[in-house]
N, C-alpha and C positions, 0 to 999 in steps of 0.2 A: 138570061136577060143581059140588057149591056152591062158592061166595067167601067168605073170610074176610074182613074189611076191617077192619084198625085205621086209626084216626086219620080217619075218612072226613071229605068234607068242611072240611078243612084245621083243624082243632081245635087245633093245638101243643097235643097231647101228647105228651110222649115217650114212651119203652119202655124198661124197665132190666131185665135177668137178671143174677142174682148168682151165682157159681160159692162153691165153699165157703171163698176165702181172695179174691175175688177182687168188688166189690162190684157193678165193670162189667164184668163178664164178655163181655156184650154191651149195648151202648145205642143207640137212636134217639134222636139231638136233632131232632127235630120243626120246631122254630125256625129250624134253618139246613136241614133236610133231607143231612145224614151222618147218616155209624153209624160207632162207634165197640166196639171192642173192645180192651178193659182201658185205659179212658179213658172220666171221665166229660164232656169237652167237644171230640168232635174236631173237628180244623183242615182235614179233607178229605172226601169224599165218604165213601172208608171212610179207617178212620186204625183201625194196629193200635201197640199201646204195650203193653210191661211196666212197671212199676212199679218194676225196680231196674235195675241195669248189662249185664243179661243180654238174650239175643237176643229179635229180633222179626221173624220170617219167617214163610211162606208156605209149605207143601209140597202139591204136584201127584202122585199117584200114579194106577196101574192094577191091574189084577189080575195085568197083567206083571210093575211094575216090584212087585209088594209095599207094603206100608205102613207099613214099620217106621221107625225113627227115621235108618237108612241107608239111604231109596229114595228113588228118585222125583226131581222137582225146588224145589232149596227154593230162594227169591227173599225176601230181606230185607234186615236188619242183626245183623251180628253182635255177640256180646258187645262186642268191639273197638270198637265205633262202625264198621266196615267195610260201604260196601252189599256185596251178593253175589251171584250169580246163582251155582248151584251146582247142574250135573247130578252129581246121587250114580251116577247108572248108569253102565255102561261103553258112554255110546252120544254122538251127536254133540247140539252145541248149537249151533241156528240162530238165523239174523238174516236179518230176511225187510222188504221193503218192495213197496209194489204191487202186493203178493200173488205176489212173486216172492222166491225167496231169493239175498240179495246175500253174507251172511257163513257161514263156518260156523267152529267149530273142532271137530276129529273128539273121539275118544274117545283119541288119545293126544296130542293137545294141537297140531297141528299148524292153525295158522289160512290157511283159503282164501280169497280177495277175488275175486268172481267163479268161484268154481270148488267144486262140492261134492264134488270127493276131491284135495286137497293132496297127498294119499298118490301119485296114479298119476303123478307129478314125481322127480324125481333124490333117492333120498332121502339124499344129502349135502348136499340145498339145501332141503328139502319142510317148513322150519318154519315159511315165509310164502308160499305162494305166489299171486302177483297174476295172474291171469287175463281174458281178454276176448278177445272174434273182430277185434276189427283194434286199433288203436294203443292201446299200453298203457305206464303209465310210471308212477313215482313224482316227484313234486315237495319238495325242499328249500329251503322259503321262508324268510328270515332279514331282522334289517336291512338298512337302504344299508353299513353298514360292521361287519357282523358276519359271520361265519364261520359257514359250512353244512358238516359232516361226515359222514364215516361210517367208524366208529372200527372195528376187530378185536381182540378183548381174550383174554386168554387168564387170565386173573386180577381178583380185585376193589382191587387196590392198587400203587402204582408205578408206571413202568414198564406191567405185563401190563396195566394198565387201555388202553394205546393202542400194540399190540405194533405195528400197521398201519394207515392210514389213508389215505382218499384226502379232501381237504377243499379247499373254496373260498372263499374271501379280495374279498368285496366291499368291503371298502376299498379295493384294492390289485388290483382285479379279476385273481386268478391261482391256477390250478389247481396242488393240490400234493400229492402221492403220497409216502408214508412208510414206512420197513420200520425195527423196531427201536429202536421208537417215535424215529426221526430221521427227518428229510425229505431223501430221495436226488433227486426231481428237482420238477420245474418249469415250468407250460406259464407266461410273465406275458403280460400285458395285449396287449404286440405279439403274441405268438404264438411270441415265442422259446422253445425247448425248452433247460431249463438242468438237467444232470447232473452230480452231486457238490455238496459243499458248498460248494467253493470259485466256480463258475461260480452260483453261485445268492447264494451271496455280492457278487461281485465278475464280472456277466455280460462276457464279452469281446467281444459281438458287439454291434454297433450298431443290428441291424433284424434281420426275421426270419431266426433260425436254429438250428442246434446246436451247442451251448457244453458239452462235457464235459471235467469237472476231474479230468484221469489223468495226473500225468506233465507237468502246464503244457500239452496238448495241447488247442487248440481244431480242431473244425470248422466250419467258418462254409458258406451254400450260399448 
């Protein structure tokens, strides 16, 4: 069919539509090659902007999802200044690279790492699950002398912020495990195992062993 051509021949002309409140509705800056909507000079290929405090997204629908102001997929900014990626459906949202998908999180919010159903996992543990066909692990990188954790909270204050905890101590290279938010035992640096406060306080063993504080009772091996 025929061709329409603005701007042929590299002319820097722009192109401006006006909506009835709104001047840039849509514009071509010519000069840099964007386009802009509700913005008369964008900073990016497309560049979308409101004019006050309110949101600026993107919505993606089908004839599935509907096209109402609750479907589909919106990607922007919200009023808050917040980015967003936001499936309004009850369906999953992917993260894909090499034309493979690496992420997903389902439709009840459960995030997979290598695995597209989180779900088919223990579901008293299915709200990360990290997947792959041979060696698979998480890493906790920290300073030379800061502290790597991983807290158990049962509350946002006190206390319930670290009712349990297992954490490691790169100052002082030693592993230490917690219930009630106190620390009950102790791998250190030698590989001694120290049980109770007092043995972790005050180790009674000299080289590898186990040192638990019951009663003034050590075991040493």
């Amino acid at each position: 069919g025929a061709t329409t051509i603005f701007n042929e021949d590299g002319a820097d002309v722009d192109f401006r539509i006006e909506g009835d409140t709104d001047t840039n509705l849509f514009r071509l800056d010519a000069s840099v090659d964007r386009i802009g909507i509700g913005i008369s000079a964008p900073q990016q290929k497309l560049h979308i902007a409101v004019s006050d405090s309110g949101a600026a997204n993107i919505a993606f629908t089908n004839s599935t999802t509907g096209s109402g102001s609750g479907d589909g997929l919106v990607i922007g900014l919200t009023g808050g200044e917040d980015g967003q990626i936001n499936m309004q459906e009850s369906a999953n949202l992917k993260f894909s690279t090499a034309d493979t998908e690496r992420m997903r999180i389902d439709s009840s919010g459960r995030l997979g790492l290598g695995t597209s159903s989180p779900s088919s996992y223990n579901n008293i543990a299915d709200d990360l699950v990290i997947a792959t066909s041979s060696d698979t692990g998480i890493t906790i990188a920290t300073g030379t002398s800061s502290q790597g954790s991983l807290f158990f909270a049962d509350g946002t204050s006190g206390s319930a912020l670290v009712e349990g905890f297992v954490a490691y101590e790169h100052g002082s290279n030693f592993l230490k495990f917690g219930t009630s938010n106190t620390e009950r035992m102790r791998v250190d640096s030698t590989g001694r195992v120290l049980i109770g406060s007092g043995a972790i306080a005050t180790p009674k063993v000299n080289s590898h062993g186990l040192d638990v504080a019951a009663n003034n009772m050590s075991i040493v091996f």
